[in-house]
VOGU-3710 file (C-alpha; in Angstrom, 3 decimals, decimal comma):
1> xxxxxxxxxx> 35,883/-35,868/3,616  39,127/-36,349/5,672  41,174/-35,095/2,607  44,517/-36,825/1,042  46,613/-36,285/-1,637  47,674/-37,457/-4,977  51,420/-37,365/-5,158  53,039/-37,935/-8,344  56,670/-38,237/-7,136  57,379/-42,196/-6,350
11> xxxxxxxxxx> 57,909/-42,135/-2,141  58,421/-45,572/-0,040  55,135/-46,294/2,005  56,094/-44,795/5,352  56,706/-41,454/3,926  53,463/-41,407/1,617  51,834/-42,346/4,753  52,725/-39,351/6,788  52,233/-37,080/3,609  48,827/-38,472/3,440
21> xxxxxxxxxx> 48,933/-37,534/7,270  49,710/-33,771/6,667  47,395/-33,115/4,169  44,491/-34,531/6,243  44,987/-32,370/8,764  45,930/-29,476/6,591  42,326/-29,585/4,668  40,719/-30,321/8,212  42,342/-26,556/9,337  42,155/-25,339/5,727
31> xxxxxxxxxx> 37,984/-25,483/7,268  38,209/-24,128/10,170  40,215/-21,203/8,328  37,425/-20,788/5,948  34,583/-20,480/8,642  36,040/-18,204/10,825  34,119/-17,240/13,669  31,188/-19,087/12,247  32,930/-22,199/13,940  32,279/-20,493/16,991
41> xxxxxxxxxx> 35,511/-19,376/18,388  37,933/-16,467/18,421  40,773/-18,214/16,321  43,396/-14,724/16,838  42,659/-14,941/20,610  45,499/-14,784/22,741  45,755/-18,175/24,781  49,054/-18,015/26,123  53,084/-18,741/25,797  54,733/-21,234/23,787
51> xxxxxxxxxx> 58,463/-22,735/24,666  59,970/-19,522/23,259  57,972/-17,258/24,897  56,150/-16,232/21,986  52,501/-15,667/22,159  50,256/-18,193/21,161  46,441/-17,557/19,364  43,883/-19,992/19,657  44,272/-21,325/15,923  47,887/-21,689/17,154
61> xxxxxxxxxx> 47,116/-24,426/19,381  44,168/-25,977/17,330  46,422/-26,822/14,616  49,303/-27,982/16,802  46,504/-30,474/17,791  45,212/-31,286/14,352  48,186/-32,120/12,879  49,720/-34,146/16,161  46,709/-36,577/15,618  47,263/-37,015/12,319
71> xxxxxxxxxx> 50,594/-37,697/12,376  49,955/-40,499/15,297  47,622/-42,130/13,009  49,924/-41,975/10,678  52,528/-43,997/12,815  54,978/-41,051/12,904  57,674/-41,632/15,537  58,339/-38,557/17,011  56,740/-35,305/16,547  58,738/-31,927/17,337
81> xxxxxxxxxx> 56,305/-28,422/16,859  57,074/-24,811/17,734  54,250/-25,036/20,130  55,632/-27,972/22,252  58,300/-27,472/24,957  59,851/-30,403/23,882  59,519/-33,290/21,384  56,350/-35,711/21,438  56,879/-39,449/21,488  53,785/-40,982/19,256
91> xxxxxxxxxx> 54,567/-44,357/18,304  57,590/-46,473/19,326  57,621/-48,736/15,845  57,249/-46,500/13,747  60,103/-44,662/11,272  59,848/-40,950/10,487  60,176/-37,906/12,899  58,395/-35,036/12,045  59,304/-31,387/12,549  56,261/-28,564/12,485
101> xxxxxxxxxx> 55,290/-25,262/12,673  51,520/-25,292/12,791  50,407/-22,324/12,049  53,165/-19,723/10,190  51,951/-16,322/10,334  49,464/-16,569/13,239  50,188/-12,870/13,444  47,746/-12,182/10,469  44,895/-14,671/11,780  42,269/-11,525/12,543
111> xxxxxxxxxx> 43,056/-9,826/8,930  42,647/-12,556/6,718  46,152/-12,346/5,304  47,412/-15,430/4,061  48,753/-17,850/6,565  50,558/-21,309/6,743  51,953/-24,480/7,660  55,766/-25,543/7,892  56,704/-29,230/7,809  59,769/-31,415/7,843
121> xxxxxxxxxx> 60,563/-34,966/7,183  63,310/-36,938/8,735  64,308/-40,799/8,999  63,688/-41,394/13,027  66,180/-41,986/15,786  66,459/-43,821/18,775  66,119/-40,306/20,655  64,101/-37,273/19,545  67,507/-35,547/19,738  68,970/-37,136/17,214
131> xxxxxxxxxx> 66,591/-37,581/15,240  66,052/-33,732/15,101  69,895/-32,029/15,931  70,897/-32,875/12,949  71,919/-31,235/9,380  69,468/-29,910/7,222  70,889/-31,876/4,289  69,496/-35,157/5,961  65,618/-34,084/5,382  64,026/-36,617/3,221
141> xxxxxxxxxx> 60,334/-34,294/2,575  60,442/-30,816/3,648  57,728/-28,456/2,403  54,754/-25,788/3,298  50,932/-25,319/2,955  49,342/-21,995/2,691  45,962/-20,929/3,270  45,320/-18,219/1,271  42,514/-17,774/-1,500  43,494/-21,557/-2,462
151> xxxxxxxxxx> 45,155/-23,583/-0,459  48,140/-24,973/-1,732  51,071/-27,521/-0,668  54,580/-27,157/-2,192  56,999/-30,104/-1,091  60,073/-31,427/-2,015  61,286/-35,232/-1,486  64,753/-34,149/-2,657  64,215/-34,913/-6,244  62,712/-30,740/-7,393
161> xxxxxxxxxx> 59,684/-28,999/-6,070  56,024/-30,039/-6,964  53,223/-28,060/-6,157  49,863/-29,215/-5,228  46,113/-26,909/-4,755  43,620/-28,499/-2,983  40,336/-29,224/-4,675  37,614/-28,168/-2,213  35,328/-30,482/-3,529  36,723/-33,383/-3,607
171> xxxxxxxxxx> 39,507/-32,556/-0,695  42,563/-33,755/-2,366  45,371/-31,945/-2,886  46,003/-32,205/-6,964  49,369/-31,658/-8,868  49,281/-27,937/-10,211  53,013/-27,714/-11,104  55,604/-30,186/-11,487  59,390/-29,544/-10,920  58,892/-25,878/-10,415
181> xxxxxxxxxx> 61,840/-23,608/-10,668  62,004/-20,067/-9,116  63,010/-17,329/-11,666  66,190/-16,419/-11,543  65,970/-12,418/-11,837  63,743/-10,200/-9,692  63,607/-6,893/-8,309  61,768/-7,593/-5,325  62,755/-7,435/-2,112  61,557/-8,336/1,303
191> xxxxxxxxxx> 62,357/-6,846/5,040  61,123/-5,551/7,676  62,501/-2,038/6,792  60,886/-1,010/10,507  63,953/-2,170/12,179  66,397/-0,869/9,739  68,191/0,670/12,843  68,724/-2,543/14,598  70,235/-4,217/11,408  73,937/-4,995/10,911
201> xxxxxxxxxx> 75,525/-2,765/8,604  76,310/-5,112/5,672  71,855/-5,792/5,723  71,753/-1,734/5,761  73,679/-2,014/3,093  71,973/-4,106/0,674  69,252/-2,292/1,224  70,563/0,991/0,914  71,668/-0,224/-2,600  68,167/-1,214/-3,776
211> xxxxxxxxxx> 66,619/1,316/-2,531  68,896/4,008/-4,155  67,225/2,560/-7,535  68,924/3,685/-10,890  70,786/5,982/-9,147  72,564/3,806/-7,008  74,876/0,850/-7,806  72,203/-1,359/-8,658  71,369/0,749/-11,482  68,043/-0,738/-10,787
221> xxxxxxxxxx> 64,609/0,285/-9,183  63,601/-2,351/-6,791  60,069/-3,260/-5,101  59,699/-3,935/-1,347  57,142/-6,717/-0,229  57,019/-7,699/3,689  53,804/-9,878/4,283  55,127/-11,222/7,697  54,027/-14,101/7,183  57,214/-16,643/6,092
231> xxxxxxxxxx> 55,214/-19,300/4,223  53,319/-15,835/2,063  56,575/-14,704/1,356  57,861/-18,385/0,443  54,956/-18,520/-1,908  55,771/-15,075/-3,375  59,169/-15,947/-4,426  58,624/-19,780/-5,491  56,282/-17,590/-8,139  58,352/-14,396/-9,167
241> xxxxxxxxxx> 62,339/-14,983/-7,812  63,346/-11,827/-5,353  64,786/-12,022/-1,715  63,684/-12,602/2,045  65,779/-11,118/4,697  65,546/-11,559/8,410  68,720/-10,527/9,822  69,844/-10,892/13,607  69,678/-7,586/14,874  70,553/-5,928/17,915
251> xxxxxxxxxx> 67,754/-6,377/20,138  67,031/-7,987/22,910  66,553/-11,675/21,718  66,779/-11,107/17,913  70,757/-11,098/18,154  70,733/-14,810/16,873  67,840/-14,487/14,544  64,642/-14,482/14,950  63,306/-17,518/13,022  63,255/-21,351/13,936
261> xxxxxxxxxx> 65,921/-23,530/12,605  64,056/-26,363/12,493  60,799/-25,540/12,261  61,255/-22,993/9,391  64,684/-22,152/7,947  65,590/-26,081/7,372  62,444/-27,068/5,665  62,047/-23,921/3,603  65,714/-23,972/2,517  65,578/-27,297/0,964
271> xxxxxxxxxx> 62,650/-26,511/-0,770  63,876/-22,988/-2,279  67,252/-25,034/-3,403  65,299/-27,902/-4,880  63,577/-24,633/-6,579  66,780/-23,776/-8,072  67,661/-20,779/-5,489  69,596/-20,448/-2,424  69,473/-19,622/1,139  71,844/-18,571/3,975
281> xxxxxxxxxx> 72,038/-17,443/7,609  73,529/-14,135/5,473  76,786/-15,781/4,837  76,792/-19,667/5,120  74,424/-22,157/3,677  71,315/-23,643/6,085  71,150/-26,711/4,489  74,827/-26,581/5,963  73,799/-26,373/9,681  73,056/-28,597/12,392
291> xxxxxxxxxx> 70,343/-27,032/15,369  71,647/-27,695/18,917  68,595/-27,564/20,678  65,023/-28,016/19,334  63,934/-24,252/19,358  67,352/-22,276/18,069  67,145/-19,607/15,502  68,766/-18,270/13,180  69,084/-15,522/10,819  67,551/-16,476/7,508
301> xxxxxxxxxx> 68,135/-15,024/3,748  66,790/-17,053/1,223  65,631/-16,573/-2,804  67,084/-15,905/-6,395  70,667/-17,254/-6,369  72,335/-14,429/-7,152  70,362/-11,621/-5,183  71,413/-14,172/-1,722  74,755/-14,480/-3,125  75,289/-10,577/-3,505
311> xxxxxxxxxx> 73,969/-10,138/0,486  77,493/-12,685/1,789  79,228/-10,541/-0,503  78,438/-7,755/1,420  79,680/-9,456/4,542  82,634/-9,400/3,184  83,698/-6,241/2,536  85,607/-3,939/4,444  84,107/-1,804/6,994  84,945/1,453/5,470
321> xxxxxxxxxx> 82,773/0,334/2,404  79,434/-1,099/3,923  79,834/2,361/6,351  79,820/4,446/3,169  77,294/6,005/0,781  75,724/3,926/-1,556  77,626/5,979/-4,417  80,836/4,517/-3,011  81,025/0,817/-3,806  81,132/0,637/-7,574
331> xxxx> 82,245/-2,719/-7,508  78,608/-3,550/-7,091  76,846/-1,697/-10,256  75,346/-4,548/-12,084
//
């Protein structure tokens, strides 16, 4: 049981090829997942650095590997991951560069919180440069799978969201939900609210706001989720609308954001927008932006249209108002 897919959504045969690639090796780690230490091994064990720095877990590297064979079966040209230093050269014919993070969320391995795979599609380059430095509009398949109490791929091929749940019996992902749109309202938020003192004030803003409830010019009470995991929170708002923040900040390397360009914001932007939402760096549009190197960040705000659209307005507004108490900007009482 290598596992596949049944995609619904017409794709030419290089692309359903490499689709086909990721979901084999996303059932193959959806397994190892499931057994835990039965398969013999630690899978939240520290086992080094990646090219950021960032520490790496066993399960980290394990599904960097899965999926790199998979996609050289699947004649991908090049293969960029948030665990390589740079990108991989697989097969020189072939058509499709693929951008990856393994494992989303690694963070949560040891306490069985949902975790999850990023993935985007491009049309391949002479260079792994350009086929990767490049805008975010240009993505042909971008899309995530999580691991959670079903395993589930949502993808977009720039034509609305599907989503697909793996059957473990047979090991095909099956459609669940076809052109799935994210709800509109919400009053759910999600932050980090431990580094509220780090945030720009505009982001301490916004959240003063919500949190001020029906007092405050919301006039609304809001919920705060933070799973810190990006694919659980993806999932989250696909489901019931609401609002991820991850502001740059001012420490020491979260002053351009924290999270991958490529790896993460691109991929999950074009699917939220397929989804009917939006998502920014706080002010401008992702699918707007160009990496410059493989591994950049970015701040990322992404969700219900409106709720992303109200956090640039806060950008915007004079100094004097974002620095004041809640009670003071009535131009924002819904």
């Amino acid at each position: 049981m290598t596992g596949s897919a049944i995609f619904t959504t017409r794709i030419p045969a290089p692309l359903h090829c490499v689709m086909e690639g990721i979901a084999e090796a996303a059932v193959a780690l959806s397994r190892v997942i499931r057994q835990g230490e039965k398969g013999g091994k630690a899978l939240g064990a520290e086992v080094g650095t990646n090219a950021d720095g960032d520490g790496q877990k066993a399960l980290d590297v394990q599904a960097d590997g899965l999926f790199l064979e998979a996609l050289r079966r699947a004649g991908v040209r090049w293969y960029a991951s948030e665990e390589q230093d740079e990108a991989v050269a697989l097969n020189p014919s072939g058509c499709l560069a693929v951008a990856l993070d393994p494992l989303d969320g690694s963070s949560n391995i040891d306490t069985n919180v949902s975790i999850g795979t990023i993935f985007s599609v491009f049309k391949a380059r002479e260079t792994a440069e350009a086929s990767f430095l490049r805008p975010a509009t240009e993505q042909i398949a971008g899309g995530y799978i999580i691991y959670g109490p079903r395993t589930c791929m949502a993808v977009t091929f720039g034509n609305g969201v599907q989503m697909y749940t793996l059957n473990p019996d047979s090991g095909r992902f099956e459609l669940d939900r076809d052109n799935l749109t994210l709800p509109r309202e919400s009053r759910e938020f999600a932050i980090n609210a431990s580094n509220y003192r780090h945030w720009p004030q505009p982001v301490r803003a916004y959240i003063d706001d919500c949190l001020a409830g029906t007092d405050g010019p919301r006039e609304a009470n809001f919920n705060m989720r933070w799973i810190a995991s990006l694919v659980a929170e993806t999932h989250r708002i696909l489901m019931r609308g609401g609002i991820f923040l991850y502001p740059a900040d001012g420490r020491k390397g979260y002053e351009h954001g924290r999270l991958r360009m490529l790896y993460e914001c691109a991929p999950i932007a074009f699917l939220i927008e397929q989804a009917g939402g939006r998502a920014t760096d706080g002010c401008e549009p992702i699918m707007g932006t160009s990496p410059g190197q493989l591994h950049q960040r970015t701040p990322f705000v992404f969700g219900s249209t409106d709720m992303v659209a109200r956090v640039a307005t806060y950008h915007d507004l004079p100094e004097t108002e974002v620095s004041a108490l809640f009670g003071n900007r009535g131009l924002f009482r819904a």
